[in-house]
C-alpha positions in Angstrom: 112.2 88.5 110.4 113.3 85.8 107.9 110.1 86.0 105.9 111.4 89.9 105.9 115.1 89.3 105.3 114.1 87.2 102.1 112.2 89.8 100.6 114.7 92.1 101.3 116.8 89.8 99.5 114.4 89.2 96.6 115.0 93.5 95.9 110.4 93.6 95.3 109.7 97.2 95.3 105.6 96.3 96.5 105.1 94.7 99.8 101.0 94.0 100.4 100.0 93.4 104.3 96.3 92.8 104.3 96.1 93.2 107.9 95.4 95.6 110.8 97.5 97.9 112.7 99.0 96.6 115.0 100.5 93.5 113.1 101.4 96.2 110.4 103.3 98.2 113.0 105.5 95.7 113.8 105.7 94.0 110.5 107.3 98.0 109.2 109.0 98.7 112.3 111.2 95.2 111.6 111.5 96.2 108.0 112.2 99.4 108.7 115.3 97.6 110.8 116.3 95.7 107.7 116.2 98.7 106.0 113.6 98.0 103.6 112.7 100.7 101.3 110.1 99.5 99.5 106.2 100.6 98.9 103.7 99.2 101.7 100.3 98.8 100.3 97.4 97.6 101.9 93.6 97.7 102.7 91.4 99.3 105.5 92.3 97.8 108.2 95.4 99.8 108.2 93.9 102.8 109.6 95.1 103.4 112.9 99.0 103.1 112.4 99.2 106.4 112.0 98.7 106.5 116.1 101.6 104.3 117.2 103.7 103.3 114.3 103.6 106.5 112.1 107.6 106.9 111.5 107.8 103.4 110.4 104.6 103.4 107.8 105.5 106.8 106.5 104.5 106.8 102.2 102.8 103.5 102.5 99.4 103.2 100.4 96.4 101.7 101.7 92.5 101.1 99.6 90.0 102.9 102.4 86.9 104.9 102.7 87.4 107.4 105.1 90.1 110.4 105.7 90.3 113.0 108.1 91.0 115.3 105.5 88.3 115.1 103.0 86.6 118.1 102.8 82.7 116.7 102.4 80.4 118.9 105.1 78.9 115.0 106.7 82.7 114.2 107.2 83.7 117.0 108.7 80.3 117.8 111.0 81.1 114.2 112.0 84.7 114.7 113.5 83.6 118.0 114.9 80.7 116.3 116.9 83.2 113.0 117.6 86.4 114.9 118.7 84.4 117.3 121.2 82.6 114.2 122.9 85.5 111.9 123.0 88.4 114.4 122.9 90.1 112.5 120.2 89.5 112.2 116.1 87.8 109.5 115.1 89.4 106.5 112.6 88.1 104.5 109.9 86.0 102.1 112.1 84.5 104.8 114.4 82.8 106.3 110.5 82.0 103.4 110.0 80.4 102.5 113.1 78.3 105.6 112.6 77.1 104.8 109.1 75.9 101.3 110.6 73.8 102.9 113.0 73.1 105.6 110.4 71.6 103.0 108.1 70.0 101.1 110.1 67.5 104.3 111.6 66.9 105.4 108.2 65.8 102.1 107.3 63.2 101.7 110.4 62.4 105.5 109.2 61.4 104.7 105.8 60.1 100.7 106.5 56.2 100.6 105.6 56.3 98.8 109.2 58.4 97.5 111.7 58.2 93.5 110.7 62.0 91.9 109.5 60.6 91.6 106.1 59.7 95.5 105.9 63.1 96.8 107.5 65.0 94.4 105.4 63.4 95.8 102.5 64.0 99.0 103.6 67.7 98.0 103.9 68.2 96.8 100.5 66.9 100.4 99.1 69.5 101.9 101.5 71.0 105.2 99.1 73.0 107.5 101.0 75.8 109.6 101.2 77.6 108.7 104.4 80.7 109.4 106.5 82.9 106.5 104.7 80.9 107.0 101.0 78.1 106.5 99.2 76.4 103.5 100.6 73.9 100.9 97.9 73.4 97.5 98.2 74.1 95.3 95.1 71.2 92.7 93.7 73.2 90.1 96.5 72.7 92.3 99.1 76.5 93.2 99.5 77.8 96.5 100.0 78.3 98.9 97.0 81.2 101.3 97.9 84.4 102.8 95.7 87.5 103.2 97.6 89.9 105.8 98.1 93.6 105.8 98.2 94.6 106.7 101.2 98.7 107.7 101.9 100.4 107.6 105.3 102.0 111.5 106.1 103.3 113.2 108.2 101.7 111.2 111.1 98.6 111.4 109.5 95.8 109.5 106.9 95.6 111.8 103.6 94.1 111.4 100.5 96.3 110.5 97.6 94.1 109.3 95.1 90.3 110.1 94.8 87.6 108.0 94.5 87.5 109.0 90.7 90.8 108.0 90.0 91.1 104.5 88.6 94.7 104.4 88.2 96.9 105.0 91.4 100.7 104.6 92.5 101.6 107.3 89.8 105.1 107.5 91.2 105.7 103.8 90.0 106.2 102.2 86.7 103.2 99.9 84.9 104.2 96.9 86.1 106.4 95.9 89.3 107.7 93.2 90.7 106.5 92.2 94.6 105.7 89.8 97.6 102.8 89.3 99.3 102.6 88.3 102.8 102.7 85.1 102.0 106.2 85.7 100.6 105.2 85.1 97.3 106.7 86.8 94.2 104.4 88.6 91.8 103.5 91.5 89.7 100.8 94.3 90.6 99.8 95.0 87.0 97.3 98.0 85.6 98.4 98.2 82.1 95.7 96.4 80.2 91.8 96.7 81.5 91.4 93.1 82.5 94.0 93.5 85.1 92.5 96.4 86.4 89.8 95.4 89.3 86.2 96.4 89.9 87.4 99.1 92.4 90.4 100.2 90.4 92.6 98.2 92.3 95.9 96.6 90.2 95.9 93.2 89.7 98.2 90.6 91.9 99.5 88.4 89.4 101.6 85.3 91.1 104.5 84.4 89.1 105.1 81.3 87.4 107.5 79.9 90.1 
């Protein structure tokens, strides 16, 4: 709690956890204690606190790929066929789970054969429109995704921004002043284009100090 009680101190109105769930739970539920009122942001791995910890991470703003609410016919057949097998709705990494496996048969499919050169071939052509996106593979053979802005309410994972949007947290000014995890001070910053990320995504720029 004194990493929390300093930024409490500090008055940041941006606090970035890049981690999962459960350390996010108890990272809000203490600030929540504190009475902390400022904007939780994070990434992906934050789906799932809306199963134990939904109270305390209600408004935060998290980058992600997948919500329950998005209306896309693949999303929803998928939670249909998900929630009558295992009688609950699936998260983030369940989708994602599925697109692996999804991927990976479509690229046996379409391989000229079944050697590893052929498949992995077949990989790297991999253009589809899956559960968490469209999926392509860059000339590195990373992932090519865009992310959505996903918003914690009501108990559940909404969309707030979509995937079109390059500009998000329209509720706050151009610039503010935060902490990362790491308690240091900064500034998420989207005014000009170069602090604007690939994905959309505001800049974290550390302060001088």
């Amino acid at each position: 709690k004194s990493i929390l009680t300093n930024i409490k101190n500090a008055g940041v109105e941006a606090i970035f956890v890049p981690d999962y769930y459960n350390t996010i739970g108890l990272i809000a539920t203490q600030s929540k204690e504190l009475g902390i009122t400022a904007q939780f942001l994070g990434g992906d791995g934050w789906d799932g606190v809306q199963k134990n910890f939904a109270s305390v991470t209600e408004g935060a703003l998290f980058a992600s790929q997948y919500a329950s609410d998005d209306t896309s016919p693949i999303v929803q057949d998928f939670i249909k066929v998900y929630t009558a097998k295992y009688n609950k709705e699936p998260d983030l990494f369940a989708g994602l789970g599925y697109d692996t496996v999804t991927i990976l048969i479509n690229a046996v499919k379409n391989a000229k054969d079944l050697t590893g050169d052929s498949i992995k071939d077949a990989l790297k052509a991999t253009d589809m429109e899956l559960v968490t996106g469209k999926m392509t593979f860059d000339e590195n053979n990373d992932p090519k995704k865009i992310a959505t802005i996903i918003e914690v309410k009501g108990g559940k994972l909404t969309f707030k921004v979509d995937n079109q949007n390059s500009l998000w947290f329209d509720s706050f000014h151009s610039s503010q002043n935060f902490k990362n995890e790491d308690n240091r001070l900064g500034t998420l910053d989207w005014t000009t284009e170069s602090n604007i990320g690939s994905s959309g995504s505001p800049q974290y720029i550390p302060s001088a100090s």
